[in-house]
C-alpha positions in Angstrom: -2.3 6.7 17.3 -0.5 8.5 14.1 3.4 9.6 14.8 2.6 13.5 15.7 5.4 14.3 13.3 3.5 12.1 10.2 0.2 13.7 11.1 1.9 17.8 11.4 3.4 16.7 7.8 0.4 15.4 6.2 -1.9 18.4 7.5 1.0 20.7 6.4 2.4 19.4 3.1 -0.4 17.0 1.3 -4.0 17.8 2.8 -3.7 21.6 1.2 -3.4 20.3 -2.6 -6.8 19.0 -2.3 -7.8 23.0 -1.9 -7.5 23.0 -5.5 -9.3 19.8 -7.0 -13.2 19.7 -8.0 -15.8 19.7 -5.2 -15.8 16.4 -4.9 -12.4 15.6 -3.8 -11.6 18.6 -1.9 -10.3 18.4 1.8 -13.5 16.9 3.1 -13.3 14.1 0.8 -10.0 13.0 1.8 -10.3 14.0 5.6 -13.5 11.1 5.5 -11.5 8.8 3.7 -8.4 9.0 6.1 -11.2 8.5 9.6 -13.3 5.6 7.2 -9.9 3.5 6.3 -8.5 4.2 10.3 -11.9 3.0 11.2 -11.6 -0.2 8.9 -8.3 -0.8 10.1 -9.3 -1.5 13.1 -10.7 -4.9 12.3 -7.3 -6.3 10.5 -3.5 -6.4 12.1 -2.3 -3.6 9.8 -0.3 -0.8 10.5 -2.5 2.2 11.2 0.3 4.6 9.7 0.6 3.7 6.2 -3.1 2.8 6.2 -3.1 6.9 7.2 -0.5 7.8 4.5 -2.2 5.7 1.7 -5.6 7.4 2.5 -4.2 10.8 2.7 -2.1 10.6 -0.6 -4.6 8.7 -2.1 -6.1 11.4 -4.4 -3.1 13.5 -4.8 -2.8 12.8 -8.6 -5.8 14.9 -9.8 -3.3 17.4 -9.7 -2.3 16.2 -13.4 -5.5 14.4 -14.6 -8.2 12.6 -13.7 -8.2 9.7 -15.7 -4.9 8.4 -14.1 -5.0 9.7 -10.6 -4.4 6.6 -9.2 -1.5 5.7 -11.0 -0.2 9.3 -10.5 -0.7 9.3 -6.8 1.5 6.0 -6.5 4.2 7.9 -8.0 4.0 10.9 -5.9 4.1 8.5 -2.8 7.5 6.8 -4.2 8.8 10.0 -5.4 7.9 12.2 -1.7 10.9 13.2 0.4 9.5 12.9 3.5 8.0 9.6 3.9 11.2 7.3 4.0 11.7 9.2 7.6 8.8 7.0 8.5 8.6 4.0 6.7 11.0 1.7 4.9 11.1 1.4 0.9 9.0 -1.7 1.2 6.1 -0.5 3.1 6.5 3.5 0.5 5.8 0.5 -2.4 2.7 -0.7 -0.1 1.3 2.5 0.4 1.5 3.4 -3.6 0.2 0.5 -4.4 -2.8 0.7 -2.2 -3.1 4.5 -3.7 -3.1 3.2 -6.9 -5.8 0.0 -6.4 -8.4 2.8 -4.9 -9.9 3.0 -7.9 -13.9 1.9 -8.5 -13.3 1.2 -12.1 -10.2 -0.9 -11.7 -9.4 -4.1 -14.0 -8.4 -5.9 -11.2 -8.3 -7.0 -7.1 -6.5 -4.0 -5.1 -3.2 -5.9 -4.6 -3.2 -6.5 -0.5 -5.4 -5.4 2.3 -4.4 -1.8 2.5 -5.8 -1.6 -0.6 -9.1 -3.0 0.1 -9.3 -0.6 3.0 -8.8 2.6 1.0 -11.2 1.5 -1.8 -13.4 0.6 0.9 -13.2 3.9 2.5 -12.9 6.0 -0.9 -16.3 4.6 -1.9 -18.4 6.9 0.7 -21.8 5.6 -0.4 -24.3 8.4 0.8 -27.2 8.4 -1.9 -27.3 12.2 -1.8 -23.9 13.0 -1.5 -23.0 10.7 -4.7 -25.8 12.4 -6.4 -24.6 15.7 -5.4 -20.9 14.9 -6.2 -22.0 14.0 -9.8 -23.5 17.0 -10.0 -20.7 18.9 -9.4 -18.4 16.9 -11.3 -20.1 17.7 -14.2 -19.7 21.4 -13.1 -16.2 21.3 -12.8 -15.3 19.2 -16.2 -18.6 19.9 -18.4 -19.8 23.3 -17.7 -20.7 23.7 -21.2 -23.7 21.6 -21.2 -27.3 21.8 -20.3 -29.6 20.9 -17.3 -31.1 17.9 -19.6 -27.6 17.2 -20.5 -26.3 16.9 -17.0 -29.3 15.2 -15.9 -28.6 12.5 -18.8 -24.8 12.2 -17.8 -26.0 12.2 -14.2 -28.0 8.7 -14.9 -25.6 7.2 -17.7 -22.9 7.5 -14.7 -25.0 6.2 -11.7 -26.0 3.3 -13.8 -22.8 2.8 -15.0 -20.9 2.5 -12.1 -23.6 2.2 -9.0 -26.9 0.0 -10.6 -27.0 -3.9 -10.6 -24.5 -4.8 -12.5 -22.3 -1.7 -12.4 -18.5 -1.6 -12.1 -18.4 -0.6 -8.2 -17.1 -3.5 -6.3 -16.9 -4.1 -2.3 -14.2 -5.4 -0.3 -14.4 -4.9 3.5 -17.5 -7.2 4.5 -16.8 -4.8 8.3 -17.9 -1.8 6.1 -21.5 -0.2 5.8 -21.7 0.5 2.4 -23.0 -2.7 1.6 -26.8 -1.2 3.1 -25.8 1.8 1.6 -25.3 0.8 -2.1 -29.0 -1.0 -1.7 -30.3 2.4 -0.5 -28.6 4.3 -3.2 -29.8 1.5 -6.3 -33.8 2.1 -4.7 -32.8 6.2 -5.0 -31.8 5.2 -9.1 -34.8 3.4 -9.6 -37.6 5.9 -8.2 -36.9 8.5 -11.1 -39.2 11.5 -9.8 -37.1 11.4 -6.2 -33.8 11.6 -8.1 -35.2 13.8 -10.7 -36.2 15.9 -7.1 -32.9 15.7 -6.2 -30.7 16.5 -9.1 -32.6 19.7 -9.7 -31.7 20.8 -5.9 -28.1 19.9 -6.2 -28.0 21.6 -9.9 -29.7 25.0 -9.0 -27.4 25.3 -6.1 -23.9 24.9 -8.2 -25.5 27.0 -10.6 
């Protein structure tokens, strides 16, 4: 169970910024994010709290860009007033660091298992819901282009990071999204059902 006082300052203080960012990462992002890693947690002698304050924090850094959340987010956890009332210096520097390993398209191994269990839990592999976040990502930071031209960014990204051979790596063997990321890769290859699908998600953000 979470320290009520943690949990009251989380829901007060750091779920609200996420109001502000694109669809995709808005509060019911991060609220699935914080359930999937307390769900993962359960399988490895972790401490459920900073596995709570690493998922919750985890996207705070789209507030400057999104090209270095990650990195952005680890400093907001170092830098945040509140959190040494809970935990000691070593376990803030855990916390940023798993913040900062979320990442799909990181260079390297998220540095301990509490990062594993947020990029775990931050991947959220539902083959609609990724095509429908993509979608409104390129909404929010593309507006100026057409339907083709979303529709081509749409594929260049889900081959990029999602197809054989894409940059999305797996780390918790306990997780799902192992059948998931085979359901989504059949979705990429049957064009006319994605095709179906894009042009749903697009006229409705539209």
């Amino acid at each position: 169970m979470i320290q009520p006082d943690l949990q009251a300052y989380v829901e007060a203080e750091i779920l609200p910024r996420y109001d502000s960012f694109d669809k995709a990462h808005q509060r019911p992002h991060v609220e699935r994010v914080i359930r999937d890693a307390l769900t993962l947690a359960e399988y490895y002698p972790v401490d459920r709290e900073m596995i709570y304050a690493a998922a919750a924090f985890h996207d705070t850094g789209l507030c400057e860009d999104r090209a270095t959340h990650h990195l952005v987010s680890g400093r907001i956890i170092r830098t945040d007033p509140a959190l040494p009332h809970w935990f000691s210096p070593e376990q803030i520097e855990t916390v940023a660091q798993a913040a900062e390993d979320h990442r799909a398209s990181l260079d390297h191994e998220p540095r301990s298992i509490y990062g594993r269990i947020i990029a775990e839990a931050d991947r959220q592999i539902e083959p609609e819901t990724i095509i429908r976040r993509t979608v409104q990502f390129g909404f929010a930071h593309y507006p100026e282009l057409a339907r083709e031209e979303h529709w081509q960014r749409t594929l260049d990204h889900l081959h990029e990071k999602y197809a054989e051979g894409g940059y999305l790596r797996l780390w918790i063997p306990e997780s799902p999204n192992a059948a998931k990321l085979a359901d989504l890769r059949r979705l990429i290859a049957d064009l006319p059902r994605l095709r179906t699908l894009f042009d749903t998600f697009f006229d409705a953000e539209s």
